[in-house]
C-alpha positions as CSV (number, residue, x, y, z in Angstrom):
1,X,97.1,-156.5,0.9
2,X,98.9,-158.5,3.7
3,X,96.6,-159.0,6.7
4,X,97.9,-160.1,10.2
5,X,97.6,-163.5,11.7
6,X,94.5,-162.7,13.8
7,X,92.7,-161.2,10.8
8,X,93.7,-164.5,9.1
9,X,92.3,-166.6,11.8
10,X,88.9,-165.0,11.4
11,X,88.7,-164.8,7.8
12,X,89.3,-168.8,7.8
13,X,87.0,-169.6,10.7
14,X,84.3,-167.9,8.7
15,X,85.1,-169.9,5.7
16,X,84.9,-173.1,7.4
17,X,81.5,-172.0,8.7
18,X,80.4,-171.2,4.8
19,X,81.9,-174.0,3.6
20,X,79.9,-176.6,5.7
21,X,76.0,-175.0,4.7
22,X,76.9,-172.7,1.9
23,X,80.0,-173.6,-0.1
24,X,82.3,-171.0,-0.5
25,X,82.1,-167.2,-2.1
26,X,83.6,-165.9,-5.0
27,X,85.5,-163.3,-2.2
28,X,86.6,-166.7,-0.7
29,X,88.2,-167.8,-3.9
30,X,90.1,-164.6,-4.5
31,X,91.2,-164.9,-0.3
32,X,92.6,-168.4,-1.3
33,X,94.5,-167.1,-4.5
34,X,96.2,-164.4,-2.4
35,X,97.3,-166.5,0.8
36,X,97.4,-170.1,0.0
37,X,101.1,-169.8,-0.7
38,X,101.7,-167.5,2.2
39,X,100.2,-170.5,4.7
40,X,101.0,-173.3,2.9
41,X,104.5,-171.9,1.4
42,X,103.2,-174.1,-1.9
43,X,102.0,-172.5,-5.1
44,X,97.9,-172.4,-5.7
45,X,97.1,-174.3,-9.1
46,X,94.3,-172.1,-10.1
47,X,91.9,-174.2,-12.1
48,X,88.6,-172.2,-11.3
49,X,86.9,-175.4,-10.1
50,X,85.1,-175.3,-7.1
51,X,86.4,-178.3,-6.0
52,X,90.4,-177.0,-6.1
53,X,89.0,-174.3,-4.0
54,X,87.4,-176.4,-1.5
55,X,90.6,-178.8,-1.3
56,X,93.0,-175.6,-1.1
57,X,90.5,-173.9,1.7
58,X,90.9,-177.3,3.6
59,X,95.0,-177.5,3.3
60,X,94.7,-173.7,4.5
61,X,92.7,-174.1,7.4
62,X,94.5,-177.6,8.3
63,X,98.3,-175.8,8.0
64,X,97.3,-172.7,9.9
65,X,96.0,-174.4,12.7
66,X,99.2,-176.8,13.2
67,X,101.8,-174.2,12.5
68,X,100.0,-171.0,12.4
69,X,101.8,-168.3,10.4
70,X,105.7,-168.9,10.0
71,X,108.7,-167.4,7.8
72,X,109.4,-169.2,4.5
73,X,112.3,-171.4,5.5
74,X,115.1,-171.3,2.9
75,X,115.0,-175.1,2.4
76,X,111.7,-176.5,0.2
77,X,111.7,-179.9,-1.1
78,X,111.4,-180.9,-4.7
79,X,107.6,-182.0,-5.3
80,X,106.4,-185.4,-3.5
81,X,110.1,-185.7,-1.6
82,X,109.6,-186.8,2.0
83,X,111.9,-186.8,5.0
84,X,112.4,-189.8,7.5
85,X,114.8,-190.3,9.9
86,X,115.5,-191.5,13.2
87,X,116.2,-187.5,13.9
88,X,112.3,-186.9,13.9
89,X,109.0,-188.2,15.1
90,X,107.0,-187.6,12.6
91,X,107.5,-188.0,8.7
92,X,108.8,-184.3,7.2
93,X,107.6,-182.5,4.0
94,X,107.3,-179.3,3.2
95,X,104.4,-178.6,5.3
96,X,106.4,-179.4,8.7
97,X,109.6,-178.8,7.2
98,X,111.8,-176.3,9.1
99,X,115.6,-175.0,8.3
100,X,116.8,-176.9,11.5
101,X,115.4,-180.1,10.1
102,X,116.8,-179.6,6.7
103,X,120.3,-179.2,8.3
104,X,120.0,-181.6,10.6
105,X,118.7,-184.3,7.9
106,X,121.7,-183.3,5.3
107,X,124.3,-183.6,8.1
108,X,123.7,-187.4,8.1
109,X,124.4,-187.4,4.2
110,X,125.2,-184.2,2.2
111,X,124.2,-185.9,-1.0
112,X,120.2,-185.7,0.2
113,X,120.7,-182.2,-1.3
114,X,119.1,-183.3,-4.7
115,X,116.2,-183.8,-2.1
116,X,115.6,-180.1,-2.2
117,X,114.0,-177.6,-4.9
118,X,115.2,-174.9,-3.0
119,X,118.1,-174.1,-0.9
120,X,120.4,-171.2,0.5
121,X,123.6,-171.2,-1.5
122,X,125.8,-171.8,1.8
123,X,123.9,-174.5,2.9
124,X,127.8,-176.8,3.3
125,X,128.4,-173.8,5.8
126,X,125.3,-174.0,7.7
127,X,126.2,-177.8,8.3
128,X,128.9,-177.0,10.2
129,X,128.2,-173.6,11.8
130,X,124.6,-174.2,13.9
131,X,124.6,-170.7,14.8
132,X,124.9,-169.2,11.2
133,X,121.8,-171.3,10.6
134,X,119.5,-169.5,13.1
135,X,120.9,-166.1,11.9
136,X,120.6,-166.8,8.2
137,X,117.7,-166.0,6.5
138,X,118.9,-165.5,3.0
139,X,115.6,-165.6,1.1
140,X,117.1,-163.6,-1.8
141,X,119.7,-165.6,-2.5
142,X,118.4,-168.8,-2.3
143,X,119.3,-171.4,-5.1
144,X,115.9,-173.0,-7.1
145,X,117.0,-176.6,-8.8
């Protein structure tokens, strides 16, 4: 079941209370397994240690307040890659990443593609048509390295 942001906000702000005198639930586990990837747009390495549960509520609740909910982009970066450039202020991975970003990074140097684990399969076209980047959200037809 997908819940809305606002029910998302709650459900984490009573985790962080559990977590700090109880430790997390079993219900919290199963919360974290369904919507880790949906805030954090990584995959959840379920281990069933309490700890990977703790570190994953953490990297939830840390995302969600900096970004809040937002669309998959269609540009993810291959494990450990991170972006610098004098384009941004901060360091970008795939936490902060955005499609703008991605585009705006590979226009310096088209060969930073083998940066990315995922990409849309016109992503030479969206380098030079801005306005095809905004409208294309081609999540279906996306290429995985």
């Amino acid at each position: 079941m997908v819940i809305s942001e606002q029910e998302l906000r709650i459900q984490l702000e009573e985790m962080k209370a559990r977590s700090l005198s109880d430790g997390l639930w079993a219900s919290d586990h199963k919360f974290i397994e369904q919507n880790y990837e949906r805030v954090t747009f990584q995959r959840f390495a379920k281990r069933n240690c309490s700890r990977c549960y703790n570190d994953a509520f953490i990297e939830m609740y840390t995302v969600f307040k900096k970004n809040g909910l937002r669309d998959m982009p269609n540009f993810r970066l291959k494990n450990g890659a991170i972006l610098q450039s004098a384009h941004f202020s901060e360091a970008v991975t795939n936490s902060n990443l955005t499609d703008e970003k991605a585009i705006q990074w590979l226009r310096d140097n088209p060969t930073r593609i083998n940066f990315f684990a995922v990409y849309p399969e016109n992503w030479e076209t969206l380098l030079v048509d801005d306005g095809a980047a905004k409208k294309s959200k081609e999540k279906n037809n996306r290429k995985q390295k």
